[in-house]
C-alpha positions as CSV (number, residue, x, y, z in Angstrom):
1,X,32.0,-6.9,-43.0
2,X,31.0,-5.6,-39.8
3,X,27.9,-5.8,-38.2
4,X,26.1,-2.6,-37.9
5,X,25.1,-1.2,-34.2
6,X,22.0,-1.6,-33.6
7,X,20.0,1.1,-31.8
8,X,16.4,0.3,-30.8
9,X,13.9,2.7,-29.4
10,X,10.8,0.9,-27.4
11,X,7.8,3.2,-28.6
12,X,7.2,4.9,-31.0
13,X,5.0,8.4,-29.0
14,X,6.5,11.5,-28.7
15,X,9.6,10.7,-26.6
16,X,10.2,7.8,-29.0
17,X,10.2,9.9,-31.9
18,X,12.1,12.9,-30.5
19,X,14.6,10.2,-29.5
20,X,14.7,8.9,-33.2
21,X,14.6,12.2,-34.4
22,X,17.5,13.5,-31.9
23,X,19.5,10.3,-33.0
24,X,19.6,10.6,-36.7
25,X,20.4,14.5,-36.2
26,X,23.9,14.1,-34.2
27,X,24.5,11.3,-36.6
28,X,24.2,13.1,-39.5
29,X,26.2,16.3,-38.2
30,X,28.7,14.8,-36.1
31,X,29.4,11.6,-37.9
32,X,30.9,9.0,-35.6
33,X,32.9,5.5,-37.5
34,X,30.0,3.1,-36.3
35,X,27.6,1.9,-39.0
36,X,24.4,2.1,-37.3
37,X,21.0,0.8,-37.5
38,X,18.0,2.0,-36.0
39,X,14.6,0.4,-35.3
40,X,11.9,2.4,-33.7
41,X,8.9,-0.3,-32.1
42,X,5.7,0.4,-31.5
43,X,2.4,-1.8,-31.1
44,X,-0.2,0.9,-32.5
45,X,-0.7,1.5,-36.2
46,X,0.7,5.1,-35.7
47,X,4.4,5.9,-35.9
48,X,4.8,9.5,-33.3
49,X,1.7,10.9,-31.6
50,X,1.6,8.0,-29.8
51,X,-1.7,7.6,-26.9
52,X,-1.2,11.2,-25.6
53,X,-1.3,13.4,-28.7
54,X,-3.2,10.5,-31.1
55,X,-6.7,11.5,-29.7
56,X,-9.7,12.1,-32.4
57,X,-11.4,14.4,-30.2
58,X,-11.2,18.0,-31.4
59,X,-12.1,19.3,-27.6
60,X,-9.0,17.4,-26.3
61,X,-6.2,20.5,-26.5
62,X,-3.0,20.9,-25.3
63,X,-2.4,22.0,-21.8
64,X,0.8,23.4,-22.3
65,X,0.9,26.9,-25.0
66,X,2.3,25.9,-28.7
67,X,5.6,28.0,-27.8
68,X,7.0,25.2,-25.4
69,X,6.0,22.3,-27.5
70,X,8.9,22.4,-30.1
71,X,10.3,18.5,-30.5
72,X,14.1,19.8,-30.6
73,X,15.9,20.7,-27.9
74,X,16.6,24.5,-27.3
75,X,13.7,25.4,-30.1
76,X,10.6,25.7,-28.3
77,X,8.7,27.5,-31.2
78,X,9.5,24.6,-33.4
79,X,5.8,23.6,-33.4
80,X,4.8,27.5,-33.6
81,X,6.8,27.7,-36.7
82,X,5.9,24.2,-38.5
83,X,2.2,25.7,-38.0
84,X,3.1,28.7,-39.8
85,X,4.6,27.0,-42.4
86,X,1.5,24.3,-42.5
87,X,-1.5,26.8,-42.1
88,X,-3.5,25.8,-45.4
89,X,-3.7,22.1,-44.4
90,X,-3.8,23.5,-40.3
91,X,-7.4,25.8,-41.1
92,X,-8.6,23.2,-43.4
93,X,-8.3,20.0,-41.1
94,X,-8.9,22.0,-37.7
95,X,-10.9,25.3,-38.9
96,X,-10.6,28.4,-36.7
97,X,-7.4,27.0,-34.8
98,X,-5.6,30.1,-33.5
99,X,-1.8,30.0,-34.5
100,X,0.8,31.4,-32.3
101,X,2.8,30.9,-29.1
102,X,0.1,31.3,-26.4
103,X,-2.1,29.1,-28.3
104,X,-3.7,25.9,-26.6
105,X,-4.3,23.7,-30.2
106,X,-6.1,20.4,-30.4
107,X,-3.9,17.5,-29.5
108,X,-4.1,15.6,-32.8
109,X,-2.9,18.8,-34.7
110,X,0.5,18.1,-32.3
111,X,0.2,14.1,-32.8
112,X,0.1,15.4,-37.0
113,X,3.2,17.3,-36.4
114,X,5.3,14.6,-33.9
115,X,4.4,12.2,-37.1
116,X,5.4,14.7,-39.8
117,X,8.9,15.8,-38.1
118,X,9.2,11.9,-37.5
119,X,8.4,10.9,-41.3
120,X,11.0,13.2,-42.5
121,X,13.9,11.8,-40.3
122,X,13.5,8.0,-41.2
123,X,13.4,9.5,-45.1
124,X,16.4,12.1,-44.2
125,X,18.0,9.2,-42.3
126,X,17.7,6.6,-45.3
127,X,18.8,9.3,-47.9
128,X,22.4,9.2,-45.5
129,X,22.1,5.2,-46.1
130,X,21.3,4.5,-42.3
131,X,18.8,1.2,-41.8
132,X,15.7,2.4,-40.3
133,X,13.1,0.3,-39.5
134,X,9.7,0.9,-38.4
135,X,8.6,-2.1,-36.2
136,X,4.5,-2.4,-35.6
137,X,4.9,-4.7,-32.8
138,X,5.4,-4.8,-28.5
139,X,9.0,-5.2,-26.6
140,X,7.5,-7.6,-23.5
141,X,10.6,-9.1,-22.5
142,X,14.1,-8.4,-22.4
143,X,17.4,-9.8,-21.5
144,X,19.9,-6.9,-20.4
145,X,24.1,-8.2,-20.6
146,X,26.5,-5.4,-20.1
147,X,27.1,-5.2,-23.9
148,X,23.6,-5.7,-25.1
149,X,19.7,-5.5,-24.9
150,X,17.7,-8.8,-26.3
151,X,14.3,-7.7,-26.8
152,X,11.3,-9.9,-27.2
153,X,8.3,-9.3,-29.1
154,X,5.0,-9.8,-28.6
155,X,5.1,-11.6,-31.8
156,X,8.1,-13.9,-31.2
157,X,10.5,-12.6,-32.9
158,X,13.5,-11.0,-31.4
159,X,16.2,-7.7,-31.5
160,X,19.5,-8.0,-30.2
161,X,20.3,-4.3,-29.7
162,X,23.9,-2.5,-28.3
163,X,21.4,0.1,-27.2
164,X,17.8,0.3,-26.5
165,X,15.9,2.9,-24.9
166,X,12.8,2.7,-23.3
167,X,10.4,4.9,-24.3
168,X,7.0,3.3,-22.8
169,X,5.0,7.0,-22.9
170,X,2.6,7.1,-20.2
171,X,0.8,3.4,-19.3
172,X,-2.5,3.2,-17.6
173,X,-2.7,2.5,-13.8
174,X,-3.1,-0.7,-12.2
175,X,-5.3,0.6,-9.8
176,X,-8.5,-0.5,-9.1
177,X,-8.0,-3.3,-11.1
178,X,-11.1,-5.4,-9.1
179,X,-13.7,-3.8,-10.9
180,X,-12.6,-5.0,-14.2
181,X,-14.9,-7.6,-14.0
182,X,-17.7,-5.1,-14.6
183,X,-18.6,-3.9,-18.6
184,X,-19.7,-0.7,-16.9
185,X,-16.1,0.1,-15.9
186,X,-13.6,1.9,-18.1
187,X,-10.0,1.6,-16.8
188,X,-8.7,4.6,-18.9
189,X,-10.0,7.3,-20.7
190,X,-7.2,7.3,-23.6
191,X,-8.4,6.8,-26.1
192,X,-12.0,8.2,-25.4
193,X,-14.4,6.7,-28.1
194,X,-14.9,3.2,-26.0
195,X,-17.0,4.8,-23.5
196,X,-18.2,7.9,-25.6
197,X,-20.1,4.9,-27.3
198,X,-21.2,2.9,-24.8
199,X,-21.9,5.4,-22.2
200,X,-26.1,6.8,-22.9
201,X,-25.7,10.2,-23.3
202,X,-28.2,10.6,-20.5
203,X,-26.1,8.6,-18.3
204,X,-25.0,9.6,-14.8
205,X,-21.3,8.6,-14.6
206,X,-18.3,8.5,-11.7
207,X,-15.2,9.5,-12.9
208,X,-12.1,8.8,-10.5
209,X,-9.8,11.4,-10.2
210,X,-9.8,15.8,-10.5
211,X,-6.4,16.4,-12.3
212,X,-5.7,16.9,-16.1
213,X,-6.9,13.3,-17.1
214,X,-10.2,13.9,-15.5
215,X,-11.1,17.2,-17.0
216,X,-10.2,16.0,-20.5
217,X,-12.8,13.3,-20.1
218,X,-14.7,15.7,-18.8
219,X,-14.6,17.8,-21.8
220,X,-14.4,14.7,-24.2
221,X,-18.3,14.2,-22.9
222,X,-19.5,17.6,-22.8
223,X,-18.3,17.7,-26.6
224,X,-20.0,14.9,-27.7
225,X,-23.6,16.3,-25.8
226,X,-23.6,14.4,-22.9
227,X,-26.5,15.3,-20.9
228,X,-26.0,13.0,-17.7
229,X,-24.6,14.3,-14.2
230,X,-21.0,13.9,-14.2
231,X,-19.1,13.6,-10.9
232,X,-15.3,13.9,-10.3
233,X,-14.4,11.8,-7.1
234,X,-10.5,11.7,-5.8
235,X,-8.7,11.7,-2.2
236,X,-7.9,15.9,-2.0
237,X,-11.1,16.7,-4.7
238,X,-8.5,19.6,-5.7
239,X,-8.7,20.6,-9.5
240,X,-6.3,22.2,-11.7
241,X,-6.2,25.8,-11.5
242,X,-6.1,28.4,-14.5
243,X,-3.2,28.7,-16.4
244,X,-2.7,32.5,-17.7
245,X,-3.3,33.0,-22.1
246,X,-0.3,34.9,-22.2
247,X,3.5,34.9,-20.0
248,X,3.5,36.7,-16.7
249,X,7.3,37.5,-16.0
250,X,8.4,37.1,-12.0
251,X,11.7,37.5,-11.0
252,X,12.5,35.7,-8.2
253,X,14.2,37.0,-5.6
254,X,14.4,34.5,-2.4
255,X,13.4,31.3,-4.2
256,X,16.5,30.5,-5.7
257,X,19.1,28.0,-6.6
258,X,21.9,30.7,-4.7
259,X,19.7,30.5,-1.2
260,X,18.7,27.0,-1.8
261,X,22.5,26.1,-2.3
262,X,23.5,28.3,0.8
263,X,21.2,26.5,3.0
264,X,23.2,23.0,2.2
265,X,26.5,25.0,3.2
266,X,25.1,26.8,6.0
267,X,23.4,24.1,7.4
268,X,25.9,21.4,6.6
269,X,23.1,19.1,5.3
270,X,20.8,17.5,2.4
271,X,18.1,19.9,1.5
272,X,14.8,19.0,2.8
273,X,11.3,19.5,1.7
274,X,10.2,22.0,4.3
275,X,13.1,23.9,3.0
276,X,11.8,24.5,-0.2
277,X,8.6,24.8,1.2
278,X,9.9,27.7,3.0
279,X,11.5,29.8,0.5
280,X,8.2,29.2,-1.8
281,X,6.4,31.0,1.5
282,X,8.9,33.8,2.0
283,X,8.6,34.5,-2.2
284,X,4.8,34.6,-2.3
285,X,5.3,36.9,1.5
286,X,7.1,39.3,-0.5
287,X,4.4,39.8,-3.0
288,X,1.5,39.5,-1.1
289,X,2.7,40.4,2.7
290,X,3.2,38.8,5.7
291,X,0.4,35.8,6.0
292,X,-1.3,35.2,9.8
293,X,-2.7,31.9,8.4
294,X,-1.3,30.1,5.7
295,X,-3.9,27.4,6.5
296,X,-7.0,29.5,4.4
297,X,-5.1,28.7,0.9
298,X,-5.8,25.4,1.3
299,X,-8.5,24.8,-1.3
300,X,-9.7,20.8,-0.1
301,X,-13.2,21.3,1.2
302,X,-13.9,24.7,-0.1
303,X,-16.5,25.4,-3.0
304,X,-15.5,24.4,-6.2
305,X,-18.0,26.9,-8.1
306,X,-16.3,29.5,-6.2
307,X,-12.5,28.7,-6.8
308,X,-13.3,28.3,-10.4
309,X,-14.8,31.7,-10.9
310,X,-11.8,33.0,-8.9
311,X,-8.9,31.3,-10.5
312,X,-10.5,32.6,-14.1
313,X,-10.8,36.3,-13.3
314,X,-6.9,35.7,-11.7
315,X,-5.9,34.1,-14.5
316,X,-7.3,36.5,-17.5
317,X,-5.2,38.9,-15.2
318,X,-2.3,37.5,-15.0
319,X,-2.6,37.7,-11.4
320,X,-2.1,34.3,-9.4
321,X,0.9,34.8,-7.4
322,X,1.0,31.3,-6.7
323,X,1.1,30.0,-9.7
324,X,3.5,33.0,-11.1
325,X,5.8,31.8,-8.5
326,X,5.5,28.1,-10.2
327,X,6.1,29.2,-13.5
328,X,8.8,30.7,-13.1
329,X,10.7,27.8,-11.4
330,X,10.4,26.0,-15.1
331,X,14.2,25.6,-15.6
332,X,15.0,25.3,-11.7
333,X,12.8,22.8,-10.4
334,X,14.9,19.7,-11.9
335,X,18.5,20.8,-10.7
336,X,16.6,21.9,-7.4
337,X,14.8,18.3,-7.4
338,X,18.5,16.4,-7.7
339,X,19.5,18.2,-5.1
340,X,16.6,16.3,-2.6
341,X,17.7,13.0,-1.3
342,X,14.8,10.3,-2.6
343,X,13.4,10.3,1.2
344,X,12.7,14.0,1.0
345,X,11.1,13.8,-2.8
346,X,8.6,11.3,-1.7
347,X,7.9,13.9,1.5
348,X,7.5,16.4,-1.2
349,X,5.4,14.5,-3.4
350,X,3.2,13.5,-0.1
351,X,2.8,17.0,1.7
352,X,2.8,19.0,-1.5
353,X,2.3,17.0,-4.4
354,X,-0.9,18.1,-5.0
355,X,-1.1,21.6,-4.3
356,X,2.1,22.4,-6.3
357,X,0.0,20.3,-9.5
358,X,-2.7,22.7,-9.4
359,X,-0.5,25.5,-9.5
360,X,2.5,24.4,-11.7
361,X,0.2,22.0,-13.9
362,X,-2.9,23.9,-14.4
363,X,-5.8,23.8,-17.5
364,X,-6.2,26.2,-20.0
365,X,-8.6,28.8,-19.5
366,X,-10.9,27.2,-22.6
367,X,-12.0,24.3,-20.4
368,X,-12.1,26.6,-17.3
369,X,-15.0,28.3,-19.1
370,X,-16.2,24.8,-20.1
371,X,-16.2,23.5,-16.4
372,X,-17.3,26.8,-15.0
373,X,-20.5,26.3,-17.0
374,X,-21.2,23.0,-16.0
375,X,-20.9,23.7,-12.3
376,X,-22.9,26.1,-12.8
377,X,-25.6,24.0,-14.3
378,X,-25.1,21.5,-11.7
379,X,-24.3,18.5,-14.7
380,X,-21.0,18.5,-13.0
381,X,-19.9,17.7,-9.3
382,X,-16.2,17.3,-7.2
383,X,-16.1,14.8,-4.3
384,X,-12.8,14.5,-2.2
385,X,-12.5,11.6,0.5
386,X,-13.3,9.1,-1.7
387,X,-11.4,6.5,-0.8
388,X,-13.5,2.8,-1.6
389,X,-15.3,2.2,-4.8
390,X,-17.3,-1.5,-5.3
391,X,-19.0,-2.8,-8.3
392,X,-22.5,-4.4,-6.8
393,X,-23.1,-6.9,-10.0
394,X,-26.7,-7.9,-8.7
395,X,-27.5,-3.7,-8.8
396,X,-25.2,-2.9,-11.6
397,X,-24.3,0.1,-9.5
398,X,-20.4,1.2,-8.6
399,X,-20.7,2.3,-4.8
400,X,-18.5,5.3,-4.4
401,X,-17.8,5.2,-0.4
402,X,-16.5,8.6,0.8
403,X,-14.7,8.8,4.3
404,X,-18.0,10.8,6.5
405,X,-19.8,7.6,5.9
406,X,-22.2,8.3,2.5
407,X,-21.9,6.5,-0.6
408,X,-22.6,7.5,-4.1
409,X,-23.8,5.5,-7.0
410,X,-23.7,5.4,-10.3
411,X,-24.4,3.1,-13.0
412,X,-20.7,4.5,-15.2
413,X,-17.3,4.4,-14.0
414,X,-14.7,5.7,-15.6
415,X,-10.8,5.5,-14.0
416,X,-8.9,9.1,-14.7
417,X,-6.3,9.1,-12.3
418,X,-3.8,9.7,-14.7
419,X,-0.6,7.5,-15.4
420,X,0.8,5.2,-12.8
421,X,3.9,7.0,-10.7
422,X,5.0,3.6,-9.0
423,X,6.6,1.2,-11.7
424,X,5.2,-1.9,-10.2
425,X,1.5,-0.1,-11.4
426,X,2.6,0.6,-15.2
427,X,1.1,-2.0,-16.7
428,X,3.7,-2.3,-19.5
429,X,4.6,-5.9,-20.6
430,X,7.8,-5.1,-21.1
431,X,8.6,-3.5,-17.5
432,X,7.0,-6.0,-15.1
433,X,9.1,-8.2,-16.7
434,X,12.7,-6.8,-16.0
435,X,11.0,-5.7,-13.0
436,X,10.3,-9.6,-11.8
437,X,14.2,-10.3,-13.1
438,X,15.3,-7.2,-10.9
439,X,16.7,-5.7,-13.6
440,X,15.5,-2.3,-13.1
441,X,15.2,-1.0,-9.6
442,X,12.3,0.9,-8.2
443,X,12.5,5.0,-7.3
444,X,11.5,5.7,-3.8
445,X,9.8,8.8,-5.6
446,X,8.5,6.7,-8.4
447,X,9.7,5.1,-11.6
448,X,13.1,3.2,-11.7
449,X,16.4,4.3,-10.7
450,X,18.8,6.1,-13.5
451,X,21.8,8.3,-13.9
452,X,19.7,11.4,-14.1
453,X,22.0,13.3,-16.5
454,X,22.7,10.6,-18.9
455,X,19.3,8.8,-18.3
456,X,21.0,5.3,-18.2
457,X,19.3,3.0,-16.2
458,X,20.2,1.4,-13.3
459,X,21.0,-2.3,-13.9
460,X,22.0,-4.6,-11.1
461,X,25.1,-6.5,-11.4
462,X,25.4,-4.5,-15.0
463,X,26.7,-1.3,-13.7
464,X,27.2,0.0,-17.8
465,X,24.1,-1.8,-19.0
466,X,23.1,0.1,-22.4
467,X,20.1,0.3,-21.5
468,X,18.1,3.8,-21.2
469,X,15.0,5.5,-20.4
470,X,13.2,8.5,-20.4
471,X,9.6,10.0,-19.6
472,X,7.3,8.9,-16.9
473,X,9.2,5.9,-16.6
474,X,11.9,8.6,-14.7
475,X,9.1,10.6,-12.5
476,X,11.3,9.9,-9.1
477,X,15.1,10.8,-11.0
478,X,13.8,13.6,-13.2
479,X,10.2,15.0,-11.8
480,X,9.3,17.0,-14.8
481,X,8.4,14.2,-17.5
482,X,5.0,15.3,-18.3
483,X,6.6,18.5,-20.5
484,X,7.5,18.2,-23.5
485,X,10.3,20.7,-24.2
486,X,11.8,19.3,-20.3
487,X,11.6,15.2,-22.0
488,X,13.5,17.2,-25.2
489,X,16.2,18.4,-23.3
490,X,16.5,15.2,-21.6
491,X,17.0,13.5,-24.9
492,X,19.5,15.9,-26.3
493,X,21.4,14.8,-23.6
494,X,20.4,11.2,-23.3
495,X,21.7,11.2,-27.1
496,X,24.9,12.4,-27.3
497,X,25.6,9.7,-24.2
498,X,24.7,7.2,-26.6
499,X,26.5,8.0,-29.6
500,X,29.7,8.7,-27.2
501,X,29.4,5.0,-26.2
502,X,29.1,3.6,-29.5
503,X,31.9,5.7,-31.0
């Protein structure tokens, strides 16, 4: 009898399961002659919401609205509809959770859905006789041939796989890793109740980083009654701006993939970062007139109180040209992005990296209000130039060194800087390991190199390696991997490249 292929999925989050889920689909509607197995790993005790969407904490919501966050590709309002169809258990587990498209729910409620949807695929895919495993353990080794994946497991065991997929969700940062030495120093703020315990509520505490990590810690302590100063310390100090409760359509007009395309055959050349950087300026001209200084929107250095209080009143509006403009480039920014040579996507990410996060990636207007309120009271603080931070043992103080010369202490630290974009910082067994065997190969722009269509992974001297990946572990091939319904329609794809090699 022939031996069944073996596809294996390397965690079990939200890009694992949609990958399962994806998988067992296609299978079951476009049968193909393979007998296949599946096994989906995964070191936690839960099987889908995985370290993003597993949080307990009720203020931790989503920062993208329930009408994008559908787990199939093409159907957005999945989630949307699966809460309709769940509200009885939805109001009695999370009381007062609004239900519909522009609705920023609680996290958990999305891990309780990424589980459900997941549940009823291994027990769909087992009624169609498929072996399905479920796997509580950690991939932190591999061997990659061009016909096969051997993973090892933290526990010593072993899967020999014709395809595996790496789906390592989004790994703490290896930064700072020199103050690990102090019990004072939290390294990542997922989940959040190791230092909600430790930390005296009455505590001051330094908090590295202002983007969408930071303010959910932010919030995480604010909810549980914190009463110590908090300060947010990064290298810009920029934070997230509003994000609109309901869609604002923009059509636009000069920012777009036509007049990008025409500047490659005009100018008989790559596009280039400036280029882009121009036609987002000529867009936002033709809303908001010709701009003398372009140099006054940059926020680094101006008053946080007052950009908060600005960017709410624009965003219960509707009216943040800005960010309308970044919106709208949802479905264009990663066929725009393949079209930038990797030289020219790090430029991007260094000149506008972070102002195009603040715009594109911004926080719901519920923790604007709860941030606004803070700053108000003065609990809460933004530092940029922060650029040193020491743990003095003798003091137990973290010095927070900022680039005029003064330094900050503070007797917490906690590291919210967000997911590691370099692959040498993920600190994922399983990737500094085929990383020391070169077999995956760095992204200028982050992550490791892959077909970006097909997401199979570059593997030297295995050109047809069947080995895949997908999420943050793509940041520099794909650019978009921190939304859902974009990692989806990855997946659909990423799928049907699979099951067309094992057929």
């Amino acid at each position: 009898m022939k031996k069944p292929t073996m596809l294996a999925i390397v965690g079990g989050g939200a890009n694992g399961a949609a990958t399962f889920i994806h998988l067992v689909l296609k299978l079951i509607t476009e049968p193909i002659q393979a007998c296949v197995s599946l096994v989906l790993i995964e070191k936690d005790e839960e099987f889908g919401p995985g370290l993003a969407y597993g949080t307990e904490e009720r203020g931790h919501i989503l920062n993208t609205a329930a009408g994008l966050m559908g787990i199939f590709a093409e159907e957005p309002m999945h989630f949307v509809t699966w809460l309709q169809q769940n509200q009885s258990m939805v109001q009695e587990k999370f009381p007062g959770v609004e239900i519909h498209a522009h609705a920023y729910v609680p996290r958990r409620l999305y891990g309780q859905y990424v589980k459900d949807v997941l549940e009823e695929y291994v027990q769909l895919a087992r009624q169609h006789e498929m072996d399905v495993k479920l796997l509580r353990d950690e991939a932190v080794d591999a061997e990659v041939a061009e016909d096969n994946v051997v993973l090892k497991l933290e526990s010593g065991g072993t899967v020999e796989a014709d395809v595996a997929v790496l789906a390592t969700g989004t790994p703490k940062p290896s930064n700072f890793t020199h103050l690990r030495s102090s019990p004072h120093y939290f390294d990542f703020p997922w989940p959040a109740h190791p230092f909600l315990k430790t930390i005296p509520r009455d505590a001051a505490v330094s908090i590295l980083g202002t983007s969408l990590t930071a303010i959910d810690t932010v919030v995480a302590f604010l909810d549980h009654g914190h009463t110590g100063k908090l300060t947010l310390y990064s290298r810009h100090g920029l934070l997230p701006r509003i994000q609109t409760p309901f869609d604002v359509s923009f059509e636009r007009e000069i920012l777009t993939r036509e007049n990008i395309r025409k500047i490659i055959r005009q100018k008989k050349r790559a596009l280039r970062a400036k280029d882009l950087f121009r036609l987002f300026q000529a867009e936002a001209e033709r809303v908001m007139g010709k701009q003398d200084d372009w140099k006054k929107f940059n926020r680094v250095d101006k008053p946080h109180l007052e950009l908060l209080k600005y960017d709410v009143e624009v965003a219960k509006k509707g009216e943040s040209t800005f960010q309308n403009i970044a919106f709208s480039t949802r479905y264009l920014a990663f066929h725009v992005w393949k079209l930038l040579p990797a030289k020219e996507r790090v430029l991007f990410m260094k000149w506008f990296g972070p102002h195009w996060d603040i715009n594109r990636h911004g926080m719901p207007l519920q923790n604007g209000y709860k941030l606004l309120k803070m700053l108000e009271s003065g609990q809460l603080t933004i530092k940029a130039h922060s650029s040193n931070v020491e743990w003095k043992k003798d003091e137990k103080l973290f010095y927070m060194h900022l680039d005029d010369g003064k330094v900050d202490k503070a007797p917490y630290l906690i590291n919210a800087t967000g997911t590691a974009k370099k692959v040498k910082n993920m600190e994922v067994p399983l990737l500094q390991e085929l990383l020391r065997k070169a077999l995956i190969v760095p992204h200028q722009a982050g992550g490791v190199q892959a077909d970006p269509h097909t997401l199979q992974l570059h593997v030297p001297d295995h050109p047809d390696a069947p080995l895949y990946g997908v999420g943050q572990l793509l940041v520099g091939e794909l650019f978009d991997t921190n939304s859902v319904w974009f990692n989806v329609a990855r997946i659909d794809y990423m799928t049907t490249d699979i099951l067309r090699r094992i057929s």
